[in-house]
N, C-alpha and C positions, 0 to 999 in steps of 0.2 A: 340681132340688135334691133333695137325700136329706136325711131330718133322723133317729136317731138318738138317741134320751132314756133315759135310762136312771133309777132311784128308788127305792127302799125301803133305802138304807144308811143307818147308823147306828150307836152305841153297845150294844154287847151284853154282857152278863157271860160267862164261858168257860161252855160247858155249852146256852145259849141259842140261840134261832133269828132267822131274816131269812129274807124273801121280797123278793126285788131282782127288779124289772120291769123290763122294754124296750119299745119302740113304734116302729117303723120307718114312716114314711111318707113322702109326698113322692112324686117321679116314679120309683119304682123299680118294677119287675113282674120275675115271674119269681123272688120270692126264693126262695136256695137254703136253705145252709145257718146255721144261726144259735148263737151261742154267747157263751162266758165269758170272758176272759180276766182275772189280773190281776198285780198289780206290787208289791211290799213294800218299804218304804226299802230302799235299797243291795243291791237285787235287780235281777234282771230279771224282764221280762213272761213270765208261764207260763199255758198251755192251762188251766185248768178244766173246761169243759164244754164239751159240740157235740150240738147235736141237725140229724137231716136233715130237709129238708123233709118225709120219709116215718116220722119217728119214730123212727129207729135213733140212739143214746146213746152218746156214749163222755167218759170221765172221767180226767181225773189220778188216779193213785192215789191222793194225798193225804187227797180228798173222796172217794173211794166206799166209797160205804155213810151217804155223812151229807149229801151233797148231790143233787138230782135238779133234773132240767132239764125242761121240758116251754114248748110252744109251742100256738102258737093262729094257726092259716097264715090264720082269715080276718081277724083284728086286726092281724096282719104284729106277733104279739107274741111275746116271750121269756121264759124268769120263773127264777131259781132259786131252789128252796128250799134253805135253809140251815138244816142241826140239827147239834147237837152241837157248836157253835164251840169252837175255840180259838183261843187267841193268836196261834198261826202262821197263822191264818186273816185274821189282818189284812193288809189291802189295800186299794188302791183299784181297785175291779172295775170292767173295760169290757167295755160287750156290744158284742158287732160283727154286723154282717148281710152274708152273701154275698148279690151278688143283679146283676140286670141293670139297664141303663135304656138308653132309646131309643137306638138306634144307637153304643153303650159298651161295650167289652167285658165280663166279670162281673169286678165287683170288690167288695173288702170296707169295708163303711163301718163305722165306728164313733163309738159315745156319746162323752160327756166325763168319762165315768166316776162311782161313786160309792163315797164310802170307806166301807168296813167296821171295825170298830173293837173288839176283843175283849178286853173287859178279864180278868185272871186274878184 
């Protein structure tokens, strides 16, 4: 089993910040890459953020310059900070973990997601 949690969403005012967590545990080793995604009514799910196991960052353009992603390989955690919200910033964010488990090819698990919420 792989588990997947994701946390710190919520209600923010435009202008405000969030720190949203992850925590990947369970039988997985080997994680790789780790990141953002998310999904806005009558959208589809877009990239946010990616960090590698080795620290190298890449972003939507959307967020760069107001979100940053960083990781913690021995908690197998994730985390993004979030400044300067706006309204188009609303979503419900899902972290996902690349990663291996026993005799499984590498695939990508993901949280249940957490809504973000930017009021104007």
């Amino acid at each position: 089993q792989v588990q997947v949690v994701e946390s710190g969403g919520g209600l923010v005012q435009a202008g405000g910040s969030l720190r949203l967590s992850c925590a990947a545990s369970g039988s997985i080793f080997s994680v790789n890459d780790m990141g953002w995604y998310r999904q806005a009514p009558g959208k589809e799910r877009e990239l946010v953020a990616v960090i590698s196991r080795g620290g190298n960052t890449n972003y939507a353009d959307s967020v760069k310059g107001r979100f940053t992603i960083s990781r913690d390989n021995a908690k197998r955690m994730v985390f993004l900070q979030m400044s300067s919200l706006k309204p188009e910033d609303t979503a419900v964010y899902y972290c996902y973990v690349r990663g291996r488990r026993l005799g499984v090819p590498e695939s990508n698990y993901w949280g249940q997601g957490t809504q973000v919420t930017v009021s104007s």
